[in-house]
LUMGU-727821 format. One record per residue (C-alpha): x, y, z; residue in one letter. Coordinates in steps of 0.25 Angstrom, whole numbers, plus 2048, in hexadecimal, padded with zeros to 3 digits. Layout:
LUMGU-727821
XYZA
...
END
This chain:
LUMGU-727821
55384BE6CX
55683EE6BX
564838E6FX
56D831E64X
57A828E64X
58482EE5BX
583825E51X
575822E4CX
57281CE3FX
569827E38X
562823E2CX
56282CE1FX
556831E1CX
54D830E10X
54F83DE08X
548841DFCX
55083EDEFX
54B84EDEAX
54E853DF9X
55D84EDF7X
55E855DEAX
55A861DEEX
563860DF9X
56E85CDF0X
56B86ADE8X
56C874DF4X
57A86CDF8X
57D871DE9X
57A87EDEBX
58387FDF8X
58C877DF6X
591877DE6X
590885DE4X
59D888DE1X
5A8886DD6X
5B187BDD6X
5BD886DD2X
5C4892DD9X
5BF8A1DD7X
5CD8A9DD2X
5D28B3DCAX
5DC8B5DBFX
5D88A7DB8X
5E38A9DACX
5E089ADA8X
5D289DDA5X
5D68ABDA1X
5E48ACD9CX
5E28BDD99X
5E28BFDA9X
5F08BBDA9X
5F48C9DA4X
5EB8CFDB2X
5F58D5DBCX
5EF8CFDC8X
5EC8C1DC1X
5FC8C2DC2X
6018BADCDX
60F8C0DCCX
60B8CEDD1X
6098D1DDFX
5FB8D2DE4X
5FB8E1DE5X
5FE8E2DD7X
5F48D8DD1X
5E98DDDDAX
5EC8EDDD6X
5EA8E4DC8X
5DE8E0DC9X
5D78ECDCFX
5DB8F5DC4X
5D48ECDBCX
5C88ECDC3X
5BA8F6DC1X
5B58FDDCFX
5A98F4DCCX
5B18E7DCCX
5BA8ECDD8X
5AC8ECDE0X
5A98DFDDCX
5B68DBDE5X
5B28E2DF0X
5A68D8DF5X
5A98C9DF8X
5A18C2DEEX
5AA8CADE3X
5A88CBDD5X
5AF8C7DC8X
5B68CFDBFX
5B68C5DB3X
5BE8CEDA9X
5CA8CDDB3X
5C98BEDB6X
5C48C1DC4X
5B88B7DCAX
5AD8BADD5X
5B48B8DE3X
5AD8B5DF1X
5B58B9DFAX
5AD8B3E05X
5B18A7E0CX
5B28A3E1BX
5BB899E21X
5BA89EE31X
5BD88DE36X
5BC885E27X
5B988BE1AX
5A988FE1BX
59E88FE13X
59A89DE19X
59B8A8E0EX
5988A7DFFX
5A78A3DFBX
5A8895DFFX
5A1889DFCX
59F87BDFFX
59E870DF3X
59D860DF3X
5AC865DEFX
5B186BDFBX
5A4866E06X
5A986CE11X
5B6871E18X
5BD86EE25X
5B5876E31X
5BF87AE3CX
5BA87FE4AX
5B388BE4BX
5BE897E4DX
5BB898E5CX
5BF88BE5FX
5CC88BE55X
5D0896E5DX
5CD88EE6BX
5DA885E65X
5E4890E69X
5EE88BE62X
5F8897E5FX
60388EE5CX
5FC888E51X
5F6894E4CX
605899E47X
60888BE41X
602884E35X
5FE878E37X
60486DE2AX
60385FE31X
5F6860E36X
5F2852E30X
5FF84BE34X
5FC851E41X
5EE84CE44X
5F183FE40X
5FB83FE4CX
5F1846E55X
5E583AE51X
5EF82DE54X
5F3834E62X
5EA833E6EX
5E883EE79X
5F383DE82X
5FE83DE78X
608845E70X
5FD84AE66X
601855E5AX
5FE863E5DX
5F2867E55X
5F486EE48X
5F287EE45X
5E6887E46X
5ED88DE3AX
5EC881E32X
5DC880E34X
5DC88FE2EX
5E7887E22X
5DC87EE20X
5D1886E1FX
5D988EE15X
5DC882E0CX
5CE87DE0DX
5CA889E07X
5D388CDFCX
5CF87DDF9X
5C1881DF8X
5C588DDEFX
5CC885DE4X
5BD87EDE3X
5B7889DE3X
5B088ADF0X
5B8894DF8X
5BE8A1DF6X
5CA8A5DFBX
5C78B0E06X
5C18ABE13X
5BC8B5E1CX
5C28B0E2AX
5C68B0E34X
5BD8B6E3FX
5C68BCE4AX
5BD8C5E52X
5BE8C6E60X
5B48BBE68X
5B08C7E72X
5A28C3E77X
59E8B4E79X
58F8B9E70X
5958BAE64X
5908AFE5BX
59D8B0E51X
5A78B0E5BX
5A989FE59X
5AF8A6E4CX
5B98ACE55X
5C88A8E5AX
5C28ADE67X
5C38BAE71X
5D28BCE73X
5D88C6E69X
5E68BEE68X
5DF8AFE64X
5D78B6E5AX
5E38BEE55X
5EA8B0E55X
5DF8A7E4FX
5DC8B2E44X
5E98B3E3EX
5EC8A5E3FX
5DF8A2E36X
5E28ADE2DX
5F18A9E2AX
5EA898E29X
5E189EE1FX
5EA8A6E17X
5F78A2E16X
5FC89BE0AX
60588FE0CX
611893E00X
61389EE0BX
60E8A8E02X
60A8B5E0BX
6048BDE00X
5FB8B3DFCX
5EE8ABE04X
5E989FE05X
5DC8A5E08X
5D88B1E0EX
5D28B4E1CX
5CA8BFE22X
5CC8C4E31X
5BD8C7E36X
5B68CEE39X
5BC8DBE3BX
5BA8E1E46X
5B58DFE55X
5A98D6E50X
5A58CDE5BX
5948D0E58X
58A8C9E50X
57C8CAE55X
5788CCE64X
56D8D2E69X
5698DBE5FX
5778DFE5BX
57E8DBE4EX
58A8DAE47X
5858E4E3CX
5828EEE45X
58B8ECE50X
5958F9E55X
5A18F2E5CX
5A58FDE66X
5B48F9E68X
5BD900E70X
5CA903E69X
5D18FAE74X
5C98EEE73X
5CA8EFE63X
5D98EEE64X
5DB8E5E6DX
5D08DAE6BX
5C98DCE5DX
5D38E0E53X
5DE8D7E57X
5DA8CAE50X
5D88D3E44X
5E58DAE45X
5ED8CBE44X
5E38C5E39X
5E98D0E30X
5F88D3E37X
5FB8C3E3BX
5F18BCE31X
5F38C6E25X
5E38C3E23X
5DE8C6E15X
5D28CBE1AX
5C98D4E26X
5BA8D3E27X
5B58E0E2DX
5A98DEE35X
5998E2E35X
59A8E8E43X
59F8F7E44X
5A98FBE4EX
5A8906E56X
59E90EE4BX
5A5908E40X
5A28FCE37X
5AF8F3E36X
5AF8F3E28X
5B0903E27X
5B8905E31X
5C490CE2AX
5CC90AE37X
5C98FBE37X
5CB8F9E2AX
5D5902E22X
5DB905E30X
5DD8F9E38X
5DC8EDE2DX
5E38F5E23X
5EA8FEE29X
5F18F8E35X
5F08E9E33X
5F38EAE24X
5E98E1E1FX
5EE8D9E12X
5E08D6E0DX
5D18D9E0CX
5C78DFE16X
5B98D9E14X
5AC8DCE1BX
5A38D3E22X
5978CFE1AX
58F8D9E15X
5958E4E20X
5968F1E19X
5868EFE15X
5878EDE24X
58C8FAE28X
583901E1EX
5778FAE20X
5778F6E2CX
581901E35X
57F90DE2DX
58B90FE2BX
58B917E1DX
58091EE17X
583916E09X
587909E05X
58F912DFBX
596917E0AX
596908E10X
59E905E04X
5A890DE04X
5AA90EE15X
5AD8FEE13X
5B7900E06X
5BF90CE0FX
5BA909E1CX
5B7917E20X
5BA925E18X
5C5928E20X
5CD91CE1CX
5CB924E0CX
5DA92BE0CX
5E091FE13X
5DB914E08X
5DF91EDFFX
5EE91DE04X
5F1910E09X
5E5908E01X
5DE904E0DX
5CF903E0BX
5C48FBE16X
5BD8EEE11X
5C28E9E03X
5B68DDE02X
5A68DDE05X
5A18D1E0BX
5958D5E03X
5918DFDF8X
58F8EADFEX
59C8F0DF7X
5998EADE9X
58C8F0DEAX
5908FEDEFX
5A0900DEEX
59E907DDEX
593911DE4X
59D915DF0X
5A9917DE5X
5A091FDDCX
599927DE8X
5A992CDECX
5A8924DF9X
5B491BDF6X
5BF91BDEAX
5C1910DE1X
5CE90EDE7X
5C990ADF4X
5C08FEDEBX
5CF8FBDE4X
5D78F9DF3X
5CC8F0DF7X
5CB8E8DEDX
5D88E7DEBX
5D88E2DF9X
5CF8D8DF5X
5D58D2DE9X
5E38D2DF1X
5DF8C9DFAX
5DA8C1DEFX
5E68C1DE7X
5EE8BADF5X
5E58B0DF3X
5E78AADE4X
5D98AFDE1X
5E28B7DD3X
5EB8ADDD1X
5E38A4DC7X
5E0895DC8X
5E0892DD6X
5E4883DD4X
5F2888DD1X
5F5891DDDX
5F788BDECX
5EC884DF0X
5E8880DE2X
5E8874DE5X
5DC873DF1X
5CE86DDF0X
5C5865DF5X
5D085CDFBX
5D5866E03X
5C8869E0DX
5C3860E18X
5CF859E18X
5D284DE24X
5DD856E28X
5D5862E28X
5C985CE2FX
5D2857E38X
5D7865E3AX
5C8869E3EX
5C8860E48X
5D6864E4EX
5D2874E50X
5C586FE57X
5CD867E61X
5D6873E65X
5CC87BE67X
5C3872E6FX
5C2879E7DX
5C2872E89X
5BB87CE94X
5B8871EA1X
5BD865EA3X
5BA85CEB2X
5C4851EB4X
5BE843EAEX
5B684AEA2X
5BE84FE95X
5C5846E8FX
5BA83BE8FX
5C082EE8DX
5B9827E7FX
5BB819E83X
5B581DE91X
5A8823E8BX
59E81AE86X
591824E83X
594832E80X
58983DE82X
58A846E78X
57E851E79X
57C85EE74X
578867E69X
585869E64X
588859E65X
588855E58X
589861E4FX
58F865E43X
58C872E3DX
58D879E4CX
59C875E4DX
5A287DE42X
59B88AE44X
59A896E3CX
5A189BE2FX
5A188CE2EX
5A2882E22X
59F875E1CX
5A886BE25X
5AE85FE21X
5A5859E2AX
5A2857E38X
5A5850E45X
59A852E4EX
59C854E5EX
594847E5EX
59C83FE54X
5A8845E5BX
5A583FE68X
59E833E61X
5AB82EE58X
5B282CE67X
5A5827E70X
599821E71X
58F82EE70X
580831E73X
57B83DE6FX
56F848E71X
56E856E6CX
56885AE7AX
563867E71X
55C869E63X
568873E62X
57187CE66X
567886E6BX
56187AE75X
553880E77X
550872E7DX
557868E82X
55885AE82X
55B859E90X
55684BE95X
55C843E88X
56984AE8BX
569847E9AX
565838E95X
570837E8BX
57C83EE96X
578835EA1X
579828E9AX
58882CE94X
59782CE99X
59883BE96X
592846E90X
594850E84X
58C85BE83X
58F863E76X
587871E78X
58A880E74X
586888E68X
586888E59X
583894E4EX
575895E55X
57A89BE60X
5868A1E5BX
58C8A7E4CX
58D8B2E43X
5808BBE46X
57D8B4E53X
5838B9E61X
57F8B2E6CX
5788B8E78X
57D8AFE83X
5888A6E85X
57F89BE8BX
57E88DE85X
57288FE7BX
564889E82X
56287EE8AX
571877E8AX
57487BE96X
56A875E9BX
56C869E93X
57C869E97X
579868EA7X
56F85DEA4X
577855E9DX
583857EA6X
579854EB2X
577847EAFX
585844EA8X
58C838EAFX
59B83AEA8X
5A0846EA2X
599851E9CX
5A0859E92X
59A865E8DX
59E86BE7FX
59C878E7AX
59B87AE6DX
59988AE6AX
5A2896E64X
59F8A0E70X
5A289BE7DX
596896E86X
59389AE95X
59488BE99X
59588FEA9X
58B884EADX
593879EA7X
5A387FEABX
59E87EEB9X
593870EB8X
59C865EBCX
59485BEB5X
599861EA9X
5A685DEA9X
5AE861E9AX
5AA86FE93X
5B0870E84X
5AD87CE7AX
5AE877E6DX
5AB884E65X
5A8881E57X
5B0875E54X
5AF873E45X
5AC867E3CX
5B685DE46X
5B0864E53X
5A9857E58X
5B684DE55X
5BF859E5BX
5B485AE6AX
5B584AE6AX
5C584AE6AX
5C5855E75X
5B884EE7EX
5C2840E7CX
5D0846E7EX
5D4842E70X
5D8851E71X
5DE85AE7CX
5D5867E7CX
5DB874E7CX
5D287FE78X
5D1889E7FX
5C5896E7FX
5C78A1E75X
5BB8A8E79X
5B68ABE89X
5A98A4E8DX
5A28ADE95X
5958ABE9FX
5888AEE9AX
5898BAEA4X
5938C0E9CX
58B8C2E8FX
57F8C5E98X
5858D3E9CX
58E8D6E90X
5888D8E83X
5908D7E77X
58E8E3E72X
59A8E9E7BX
5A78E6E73X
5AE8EBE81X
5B98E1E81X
5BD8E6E8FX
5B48E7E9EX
5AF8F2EA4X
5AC8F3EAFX
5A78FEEB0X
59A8F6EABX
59D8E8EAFX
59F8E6E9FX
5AA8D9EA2X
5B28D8E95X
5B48D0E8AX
5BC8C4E89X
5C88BEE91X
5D08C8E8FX
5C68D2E96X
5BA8CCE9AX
5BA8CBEABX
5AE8C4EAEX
5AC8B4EB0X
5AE8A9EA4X
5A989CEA1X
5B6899E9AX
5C08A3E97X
5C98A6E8BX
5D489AE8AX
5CC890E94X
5CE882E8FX
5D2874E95X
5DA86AE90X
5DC85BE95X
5EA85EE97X
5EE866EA4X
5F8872E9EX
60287BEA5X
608886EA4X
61A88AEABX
61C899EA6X
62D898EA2X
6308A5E9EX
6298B4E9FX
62F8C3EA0X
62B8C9EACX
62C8D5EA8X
62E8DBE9AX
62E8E9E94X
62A8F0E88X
6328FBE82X
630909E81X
63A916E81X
63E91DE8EX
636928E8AX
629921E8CX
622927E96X
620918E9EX
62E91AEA0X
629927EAAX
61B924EAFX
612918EAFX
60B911EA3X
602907EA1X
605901E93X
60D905E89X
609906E78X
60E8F9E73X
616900E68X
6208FAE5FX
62C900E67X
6278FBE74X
6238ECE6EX
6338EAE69X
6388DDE70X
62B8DEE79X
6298CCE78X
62C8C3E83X
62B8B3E85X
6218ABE8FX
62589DE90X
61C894E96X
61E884E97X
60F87DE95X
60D86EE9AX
603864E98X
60185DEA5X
5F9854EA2X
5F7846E9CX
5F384AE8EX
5F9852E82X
5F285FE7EX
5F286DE79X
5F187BE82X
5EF888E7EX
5FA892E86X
5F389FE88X
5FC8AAE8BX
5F48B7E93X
5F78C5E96X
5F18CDE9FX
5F68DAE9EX
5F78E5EA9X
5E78EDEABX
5EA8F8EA2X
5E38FEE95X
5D68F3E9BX
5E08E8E94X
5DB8DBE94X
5DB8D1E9FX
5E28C7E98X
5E68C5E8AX
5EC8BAE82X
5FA8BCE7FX
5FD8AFE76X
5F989FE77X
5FF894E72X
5FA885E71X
60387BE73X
60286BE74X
606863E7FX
60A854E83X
60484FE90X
60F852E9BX
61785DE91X
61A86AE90X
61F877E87X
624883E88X
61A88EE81X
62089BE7FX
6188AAE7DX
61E8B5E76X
6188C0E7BX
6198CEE74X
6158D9E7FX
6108E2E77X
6078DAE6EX
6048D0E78X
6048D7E86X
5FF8E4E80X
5F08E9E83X
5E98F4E7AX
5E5901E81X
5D890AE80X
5DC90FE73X
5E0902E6DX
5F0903E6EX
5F88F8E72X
5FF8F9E80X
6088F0E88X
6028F1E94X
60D8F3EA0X
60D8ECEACX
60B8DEEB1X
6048D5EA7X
6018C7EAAX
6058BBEA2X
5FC8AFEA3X
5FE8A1E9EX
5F2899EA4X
5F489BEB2X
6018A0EB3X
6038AFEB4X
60F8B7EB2X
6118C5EB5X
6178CEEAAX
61D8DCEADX
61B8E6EA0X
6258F2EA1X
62A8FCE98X
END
């Protein structure tokens, strides 16, 4: 390949005047497909006579208006609400709705209910969610965000070194996202439910949609999830009823497989033990509902123990419904219940499959009967409008069952406007096309990039590299100057882009060379590289995966850098003269052992998937523009690792009995390359612990038999959790010379009982400091939410005994009595 400068003059070529026409017709039928106008019901303008329908009345409550409207309604056009791409009822004002739309990290064009147009071109394209969640930024996951521009403004007239403004919420990406999509609605080009987030656990490195992920730890996922979820729904008139747009928690349950080795997500038996359900997979879904108030849960294609997710009746009707109270719909992944009759055997008949999604199981019959609690209330698909009125004539499910799922269905739809009328004259009426891609927005992009840039190595001399000290920059590498690769999956049309090349390029001269075809690097372009490296003041490589490697549909079987760029890194670095830096760009993390411990190496960054500004956002961090502070959300394992552990075993706990070593910080005992939390800063933070109980108790009557004899742990019950929170006060400095943000992890690691984790994550804040500052940070810790550990049979315990506390690398000893 031949080496370029960054800046060439290309010519345009010659193109045949009937070649651009017919490219000009397929950018129609892509891009103009849609209307220029809202889908909504109850248009009383258009049609005055649905003003007398009761739930076109916006003055009764939603339960009224929807028991309204499903009186109204035949069994065969209650089916027809029952699959995504719903139908009309044109005698009752109603239109077709699709109810699929994703927004994982910007609204997408992934699902058939969103469009782009030469109206709306593109949206703003944030980080892929594993690299958000790299931010850790708690503080600003509780806050919403109003200044952002004002804010940025400050931040670009201010140099590294002085007071710059703390970088605005995570919450307000979600806020953006949301409004970028209704503005799309009111053009037609969006619906109003988007199915996202994804908040399953990131349990084995393989998995090639785990960059969708907030990472491994139960208590970020928890965190990040109802963070989107609230950023995505809530309304700014306060309104708590009502919802901007509605989100979807997925994928419901323990669903961490695609395709490895012969084994598939629709075929898939998650064998989970009742301990590691609890206390590792459920939890994320248990706060999107409880802490978010989610409008949604997506079961699974996988079963789980036996049992496809979305028949479960004690998944579904049980824990969704029945514990957690969900105020909303449950929808199945695409095409699952064709899935489990097709491709599980679950049911002998479709007429059976239908009806085991719609009650989730026989036995929940008497209990949907009582308390109006049925399984999935929408298809993704149309397996239930295809075989649902065979199942209600066949006796296998009531009618009634069909009107509490729909009813479900059309709730949800009612919080959002969607029977309210003319949209233009509700809340967010007023949004269009002005609305999306917006400076501020864009800007936005680029801010969430930044903070969750991780700096993993860092020798004395390399990061930051000084831009007027740097006269030729080697940029190489096959991820050097893409575009597509940055935002990765469920993605959309961005704004635009910013290349790692025109990153790096808009600071310092640059000289630039692939090194590989692409990311796979079957050859590599060894000698031009070694040319191009020897000749320059320092050295970028821009390396790792893309969707090739990793996505929906395809694991990984290694965690080795694809190919020959090993081989091409070592060269390079070989013959480098100033500092190398080495940048990963991948959503699962990368046995990168030879380059942690090649001195010649000198600066390691994971990027993730960095979103449309994820060039301009590595340049600010490889310059010191900006102050890294990401840290890993996920555990980078050797290649060892996956060699001996396949990921068929959903054991989140060692054995070793069998050598089997874990999964995860929390449990996982062997060797890291990186561990969960690693990341370096140019600043030097540390941490003065003020204030801790040494010793604190939970209560419990004198009868308890831990009164007489000794226990281990103690049911975290509602008695013994009154008045059960203490206070860690810590003081947090920045030592050194410039002004940045750090992530404060508080860990518990609780006495060895009930095989209790290692260590757990017990809170994390982010806060900003001056050069030569301080602060003091304070943790309220609940003991029986926050130092508890589940037991074999999935109850809560306090564990009693000595649990350490650890804030970096201090440690204090905590006595736990009754």
């Amino acid at each position: 390949m031949a080496m370029a400068s960054v800046s060439p003059q290309n010519s345009v070529p010659k193109v045949p005047v009937f070649l651009l026409f017919c490219m000009f017709l397929v950018f129609l039928s892509t891009h103009v497909s849609a209307q220029s106008s809202p889908v909504f019901a109850c248009d009383v303008v258009s049609n005055p006579s649905l003003a007398s329908l009761g739930f076109c009345n916006t003055s009764l409550g939603i339960n009224d208006r929807v028991a309204d409207l499903v009186k109204r309604l035949t069994l065969q056009e209650k089916i027809l609400f029952l699959v995504n791409s719903a139908g009309n009822v044109s005698r009752l004002g109603i239109p077709k709705y699709e109810w699929w739309s994703e927004a994982l990290h910007g609204v997408s064009y992934v699902g058939p209910g969103t469009h782009f147009s030469n109206n709306v071109a593109g949206a703003t394209s944030f980080p892929q969610v594993i690299l958000t969640a790299a931010s850790f930024n708690t503080s600003l996951f509780e806050a919403i965000g109003k200044d952002f521009g004002e804010a940025t403004a400050r931040h670009k007239s201010m140099e590294l070194g002085t007071t710059i403004e703390k970088i605005r919420d995570l919450m307000h990406v979600m806020m953006v996202v949301s409004t970028e999509a209704r503005a799309m609605y009111n053009v037609g080009l969006a619906g109003l439910t988007f199915w996202s987030p994804n908040i399953n656990i990131f349990r084995d490195p393989r998995w090639g949609r785990g960059q969708e992920t907030p990472g491994e730890d139960p208590l970020l996922s928890s965190k990040y999830g109802s963070c989107y979820v609230k950023g995505l729904q809530q309304r700014d008139d306060g309104d708590k009823e009502k919802l901007k747009v509605a989100a979807c928690c997925k994928h419901y349950t323990a669903y961490d497989l695609d395709n490895w080795k012969g084994s598939d997500r629709y075929h898939f038996n998650a064998v989970v033990t009742k301990q590691d359900m609890d206390d590792t997979f459920q939890p994320p879904f248990k706060s999107c509902v409880i802490d978010g108030n989610v409008a949604s849960v997506m079961c699974s294609y996988n079963q789980v123990n036996g049992k496809p997710t979305c028949a479960d009746p004690d998944l579904l009707s049980g824990v969704i419904r029945g514990e957690w109270n969900l105020n909303g719909y449950i929808v199945t992944d695409c095409d699952s219940i064709d899935v489990f009759y097709n491709s599980q055997n679950y049911t002998k008949t479709p007429e059976e499959a239908a009806a085991a999604a719609i009650l989730a199981g026989y036995v929940v019959i008497l209990i949907a009967e009582c308390f109006n609690l049925t399984g999935v209330d929408l298809n993704c698909g149309s397996f239930l409008g295809q075989h649902t009125e065979a199942a209600v004539k066949g006796g296998l499910v009531d009618e009634h069952a069909i009107d509490i799922a729909v009813s479900n269905n059309f709730a949800t739809l009612m919080r959002l406007g969607f029977f309210d009328g003319d949209p233009s004259k509700q809340l967010y009426g007023k949004l269009g096309p002005k609305d999306v891609c917006t400076a501020e927005n864009q800007e936005l992009a680029r801010e969430a990039a930044r903070q969750g840039i991780v700096l993993l190595k860092n020798t004395a001399g390399s990061l930051p590299l000084s831009p007027t000290a740097i006269k030729n920059l080697a940029v190489i590498g096959p991820n050097a100057n893409v575009t597509k690769t940055m935002i990765g999956n469920y993605e959309g049309a961005p704004c635009k882009y910013t290349t790692p090349l025109q990153g790096l390029a808009a600071s310092v001269a640059t000289t630039y060379l692939p090194g590989c075809s692409n990311v796979a690097c079957s050859t590599a372009q060894v000698d031009d590289a070694k040319k191009l490296a020897a000749a320059a003041d320092a050295t970028v490589l821009v390396m790792g995966a893309d969707l090739s490697i990793e996505a929906e549909s395809r694991d990984r079987v290694d965690v080795l850098l694809p190919g020959q760029q090993q081989l091409l890194i070592t060269a390079v670095a070989n013959v480098s003269c100033g500092p190398v830096i080495l940048v990963i760009m991948s959503g699962g993390g990368m046995d990168v052992s030879f380059a942690r411990t090649n001195d010649k190496i000198t600066s390691i960054l994971w990027v993730g998937y960095p979103g449309e500004a994820g060039g301009a956002a590595m340049a600010d961090i490889i310059f010191g523009y900006y102050n890294p502070s990401g840290r890993l959300p996920m555990t980078w394992y050797p290649q060892s690792y996956v060699d001996k552990v396949p990921m068929t075993n959903m054991n989140m706990r060692p054995d070793p009995s069998n050598g089997y070593p874990g999964r995860t910080y929390r449990f996982y005992t062997g060797e890291t390359v990186y561990s969960f939390g690693d990341g370096l800063s140019y600043s030097q933070f540390t941490h003065e612990l003020i204030q801790a109980p040494r010793q604190v108790s939970v209560f419990s009557e004198e009868s308890h038999v831990c009164h007489s004899s000794e226990c281990q742990s103690v049911l975290a019950s509602e008695q013994a959790c009154q008045n059960s929170t203490f206070d860690v006060l810590l003081r947090v400095k920045n030592g050194g010379t410039i002004s940045g943000s750090h992530t404060v992890f508080l860990f518990s690691s609780p006495p060895a009982v009930h095989n209790s984790p290692q260590k757990h994550l017990v809170g994390f804040e982010k806060v900003f400091l001056n050069a030569q500052t301080g602060r003091h940070v304070r943790f309220k810790v609940d003991i029986c939410k926050d130092l508890s550990v589940v037991d074999e049979l999935g109850s809560k315990k306090v564990a009693l005994g000595e649990h350490i506390l650890h804030v970096g690398s201090l440690k204090h000893f905590l006595s736990v009595r009754i």
